[in-house]
C-alpha positions, 0 to 999 in steps of 0.5 A: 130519362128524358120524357121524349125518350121515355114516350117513344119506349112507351109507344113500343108495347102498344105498337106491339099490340096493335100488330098483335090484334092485326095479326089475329084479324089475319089468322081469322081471315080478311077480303083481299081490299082488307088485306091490302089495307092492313099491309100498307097501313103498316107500311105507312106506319113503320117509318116514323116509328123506326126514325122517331126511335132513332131521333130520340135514341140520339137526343133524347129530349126531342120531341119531335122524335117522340111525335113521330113515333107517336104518328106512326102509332096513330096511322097503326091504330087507324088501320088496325081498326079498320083491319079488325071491324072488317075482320068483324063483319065476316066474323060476327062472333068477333068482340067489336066496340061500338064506341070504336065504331062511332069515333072511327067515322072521324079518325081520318083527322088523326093523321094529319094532326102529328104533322100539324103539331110538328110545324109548331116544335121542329126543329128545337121540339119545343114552343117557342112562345104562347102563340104555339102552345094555344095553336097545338091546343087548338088543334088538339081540340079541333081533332078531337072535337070532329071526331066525336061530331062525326060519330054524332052526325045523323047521316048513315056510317060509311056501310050498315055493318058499321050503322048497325054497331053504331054506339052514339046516338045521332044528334041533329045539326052534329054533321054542320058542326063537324063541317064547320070545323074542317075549314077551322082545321085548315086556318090553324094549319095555315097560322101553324105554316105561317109561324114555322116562316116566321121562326125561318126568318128569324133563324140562324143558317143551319137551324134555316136548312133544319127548317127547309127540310120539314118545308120539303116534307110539307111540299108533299102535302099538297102533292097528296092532296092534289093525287086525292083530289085526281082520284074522285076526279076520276071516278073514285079511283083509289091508287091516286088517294095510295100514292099520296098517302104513301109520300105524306106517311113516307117522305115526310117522317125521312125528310123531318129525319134527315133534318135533325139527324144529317141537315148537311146531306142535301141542299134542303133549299134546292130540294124545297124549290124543286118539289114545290116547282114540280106541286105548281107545274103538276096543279097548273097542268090538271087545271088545265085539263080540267078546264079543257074537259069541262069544256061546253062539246069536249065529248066529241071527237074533233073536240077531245083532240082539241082538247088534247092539242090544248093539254100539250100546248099547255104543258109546252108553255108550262115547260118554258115558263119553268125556270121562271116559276122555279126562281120566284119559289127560290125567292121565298123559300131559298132567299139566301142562296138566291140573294147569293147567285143575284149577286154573283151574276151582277157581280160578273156583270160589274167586272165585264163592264170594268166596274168592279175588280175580280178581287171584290168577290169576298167583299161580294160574298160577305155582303150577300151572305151576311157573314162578316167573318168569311174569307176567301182564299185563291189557289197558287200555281202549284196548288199547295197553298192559298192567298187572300186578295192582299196576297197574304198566306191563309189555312184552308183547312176545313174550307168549301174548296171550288174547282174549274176544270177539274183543278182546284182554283180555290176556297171559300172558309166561311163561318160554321153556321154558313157554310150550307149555303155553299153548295154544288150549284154555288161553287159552280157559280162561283169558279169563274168570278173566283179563277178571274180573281185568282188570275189578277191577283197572279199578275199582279204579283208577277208585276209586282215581282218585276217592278221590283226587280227593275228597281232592284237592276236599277238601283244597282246600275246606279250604284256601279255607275256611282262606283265607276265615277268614284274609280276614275276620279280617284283612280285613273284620273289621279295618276295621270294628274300625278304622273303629268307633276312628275313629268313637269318635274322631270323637265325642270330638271333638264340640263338647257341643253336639252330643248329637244327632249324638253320639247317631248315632255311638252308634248306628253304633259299636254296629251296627259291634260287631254286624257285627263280632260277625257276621263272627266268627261266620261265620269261625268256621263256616267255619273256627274259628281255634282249629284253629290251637292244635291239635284239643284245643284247639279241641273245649274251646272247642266245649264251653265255647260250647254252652248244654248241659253237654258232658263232654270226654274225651280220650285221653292217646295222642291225639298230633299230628293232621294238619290236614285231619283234625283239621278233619274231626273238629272239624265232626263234633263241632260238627254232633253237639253242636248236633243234641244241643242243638237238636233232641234235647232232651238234658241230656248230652253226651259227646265222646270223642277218641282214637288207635287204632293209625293212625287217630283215633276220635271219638265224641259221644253224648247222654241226648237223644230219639234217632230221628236219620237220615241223609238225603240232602242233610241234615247227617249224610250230608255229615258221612259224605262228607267222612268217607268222602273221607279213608278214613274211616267214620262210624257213626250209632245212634239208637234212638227215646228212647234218645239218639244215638252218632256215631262216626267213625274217620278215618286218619291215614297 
């Protein structure tokens, strides 16, 4: 068995005992302050009894459920002794230890002592270096040696029944060392404070939020001390001094509980930041009451309504200044989840100001939290699956969902010793920068969807056409071919006699020259079969037709043009010619041709009336679609008398 375990079994039958002696005192009978006493010293004492049983029933090497059980078992001992010398004075036959007596005068330290010696082994229960064990044996001694000190004082003990059963001689200059030990106290509690920071700066997340629990229960302190301190204030009023022993004795042992044995139940930083808020606005308003109070004429009428103006102005200020007091608690004691929302609300700011993509948020949260491995995961429309930002399919399971408007907008899958940070106040924060990023990342992939759809229409366009030139070149252009040979056959065969019918022929074999002429025509505006030879070749052919002189200047870097492209550039070069020659009166024309990088530039340019535009349904505008289908751009300037430029650059990859 575990020492842990074995010293919190062992703390029952002396547990046990104490009750036993408290309930023979109450069988003889108690004052009713006596009697008060004893059920809340019990009540304080039950517990870090019970908790400190169920810790190390759980894990049983845990010290610091032995600890606990072993603070209750103090706090029972020092009502227990009360209880009984008070049960002693008004039975005076009752067995009573002087020594008890003696060493009582100082045992008030005992209850903080288990306390001080949990900053030094929470969470792990164990001391982590040197430095903590002379720190526990410090306090170990500090406790011991005022309680002996206290107990020598020559000052009278608290009642003269208690001075007449006194059993250690009064030794002179004992009370100044007991006094000189109280502000010692107070340094080894500061120095055991500090190293429980020092152990959170250097924590992984979760041993983090176990740490911030004994924080919150260790908020409870100065609270208590506060309330004490309200009591002697106010005449010696002892429900102030109740209060805030019963938050030390009864919040602290079920935070350090809920710390160890559920660290996930709460967000301990935010509780933390809460308490500490409350402890700061609570001291600010007591001092200024106390100020106020002390102040020179506050007994007068006028002046106690003043004064009471004044509180309630105070706390007014108070109230306002609140969310800032909160923040720069955060900043220290809930740095992370601080440091987080910082950078969600810049994060929104960056994006407003289109400094950032709503898609850098897992790169944002990952920076801000330090868990490189963390991933995010966006809700698609049907809400059954998620994406990452690349648009990749990912597993949400075990994920911290986020929801806006009661729908689930995504999730966040960080690392297991991250994932606290993560809380109700963050998913908060985070829904709107994360359905911002959500909703790009559909858009983009509904005009990723359309893109390609457009070059999936475009190129089967391409295709037909292709197709169609094929048909009427190898097909219908061909049988008129053959049929006017046969018809010129048919007419060498005529007998002389025949000029009429010979002259009918005549006239048929020209109209078939003409259809065929036609047909050629039309395969050519559908597709020019010169496309086959390449691009080059095909835009030489286009200057050679057109009636106005056109200068071809093509780049030596031109290269192979993949085919859907080369035909998309030729179109822009035959629709800019002939606007040129039929409608803008020019004398000149430029085609350029070149290669920049992936993609291939092309520009016309003309000495013509300029003024061209681009309206829907006209030429230019298809001529932009199917620019823009491919990835590309097209550029038209046309100022009034100044001629006309179309450029237009379409990828290649």
């Amino acid at each position: 068995m575990a020492w842990a375990r074995a010293v919190s079994i062992a703390v029952l039958p002396l547990a046990a005992g104490l009750l036993a002696v408290d309930a023979t005192a109450v069988l003889l009978g108690l004052d009713g302050a006596a009697a008060r006493w004893l059920v809340l010293s019990i009540a304080f004492a039950l517990p870090p009894l019970v908790l400190g049983q169920a810790i190390t029933g759980r894990f049983p090497a845990q010290a610091v459920g032995a600890l606990l059980c072993c603070a209750g078992l103090a706090t029972l001992a020092v009502g227990t002794n009360d209880t009984w010398m008070a049960a002693a004075q008004l039975h005076p036959g009752l067995p009573l230890s002087g020594l008890l007596v003696s060493l009582a005068q100082g045992s008030w330290m005992l209850l903080y002592l288990p306390w001080a010696l949990m900053l030094l082994l929470f969470p792990a229960g164990r001391f982590g270096s040197r430095a903590t064990r002379n720190l526990a044996r410090g306090l170990c001694a500090v406790t011991a040696a005022f309680t002996v000190l206290a107990g020598l004082g020559p000052g009278p003990y608290a009642s003269g029944f208690q001075q007449q059963h006194r059993a250690m001689a009064p030794v002179q200059g004992a009370d100044i060392a007991a006094a000189a030990l109280l502000p010692v106290f107070l340094v080894l509690l500061l120095a055991s404070a500090y190293g429980l920071l020092e152990r959170f700066r250097a924590a992984d997340p979760a041993t983090r939020t176990q740490i911030r629990w004994l924080a919150v229960a260790g908020a409870i302190v100065p609270a208590a001390l506060l309330l004490c301190w309200a009591g002697y204030l106010m005449g010696g009023r002892q429900w102030p001094v109740l209060l805030g022993l019963a938050a030390m004795n009864l919040l602290i042992p079920a935070a350090i509980a809920v710390g160890i044995l559920r660290s996930d139940l709460l967000d301990a930083g935010r509780v933390l930041v809460a308490l500490l808020g409350l402890t700061v606005m609570c001291g600010l308003v007591m001092a200024l009451t106390l100020l106020l109070l002390r102040w020179p004429g506050v007994g007068s009428p006028a002046a106690a309504v003043l004064s009471l103006v004044g509180v309630a102005a105070g706390t007014l200020f108070l109230a306002g200044l609140r969310p800032r007091i909160l923040r720069a608690i955060g900043r220290i004691f809930h740095a992370e989840h601080e440091r987080l929302m910082d950078a969600l609300s810049m994060f929104q700011r960056q994006v407003l100001a289109d400094a950032a993509r709503p898609t850098d948020l897992e790169a944002v949260l990952r920076t801000a939290t330090g868990d490189l491995s963390l991933r995010l995961g966006y809700a698609t429309s049907g809400g059954s699956t998620y994406l990452d930002a690349s648009g990749h399919r990912i597993e949400a399971g075990g994920g911290v969902p986020v929801d806006l408007a009661g729908r689930r907008i995504g999730v966040v899958l960080p690392s297991p010793g991250h994932r606290a940070v993560f809380n109700t106040h963050v998913t908060r924060a985070l829904a709107l920068p994360l359905e911002m990023g959500r909703q790009q990342l559909e858009l983009a992939t509904a005009l990723a969807e359309t893109d390609a759809s457009r070059i999936r229409i475009l190129l089967a366009a391409h295709h037909e056409r292709k197709r169609l030139e094929r048909d009427l070149h190898d097909g219908a252009q061909q049988r008129l071919v053959a049929l006017g040979m046969a018809l010129r056959l048919i007419q060498r065969q005529l007998p002389p006699r025949e000029q009429a019918l010979r002259g009918m022929l005549d006239e048929s074999v020209a109209e078939l020259g003409t259809a065929v002429a036609e047909l050629r025509q039309i395969a050519h505006g559908i597709r020019p079969s010169a496309l086959d030879e390449g691009l080059e070749v095909a835009l030489r052919q286009l200057s050679g037709r057109s009636p106005t002189p056109v200068q071809l200047r093509i780049g030596d870097s031109l290269g192979m043009v993949p085919e859907l492209v080369g035909a998309t550039a030729y179109f822009v070069a035959a629709e800019a010619v002939h606007n040129a020659v039929k409608h803008a009166g020019a004398r000149r024309i430029t085609v350029r041709l070149g290669r920049e990088g992936e993609s291939v530039r092309l520009s016309v340019s003309d000495d013509g009336r300029g003024g061209a535009t681009r309206t829907p349904g006209g030429g230019l505008a298809g001529l932009a679609d199917r620019v823009g289908a491919l990835g590309g751009s097209m550029n038209v300037r046309s100022p009034d008398g100044r001629g006309t430029v179309i450029e237009a650059v379409l990828p290649c990859a």
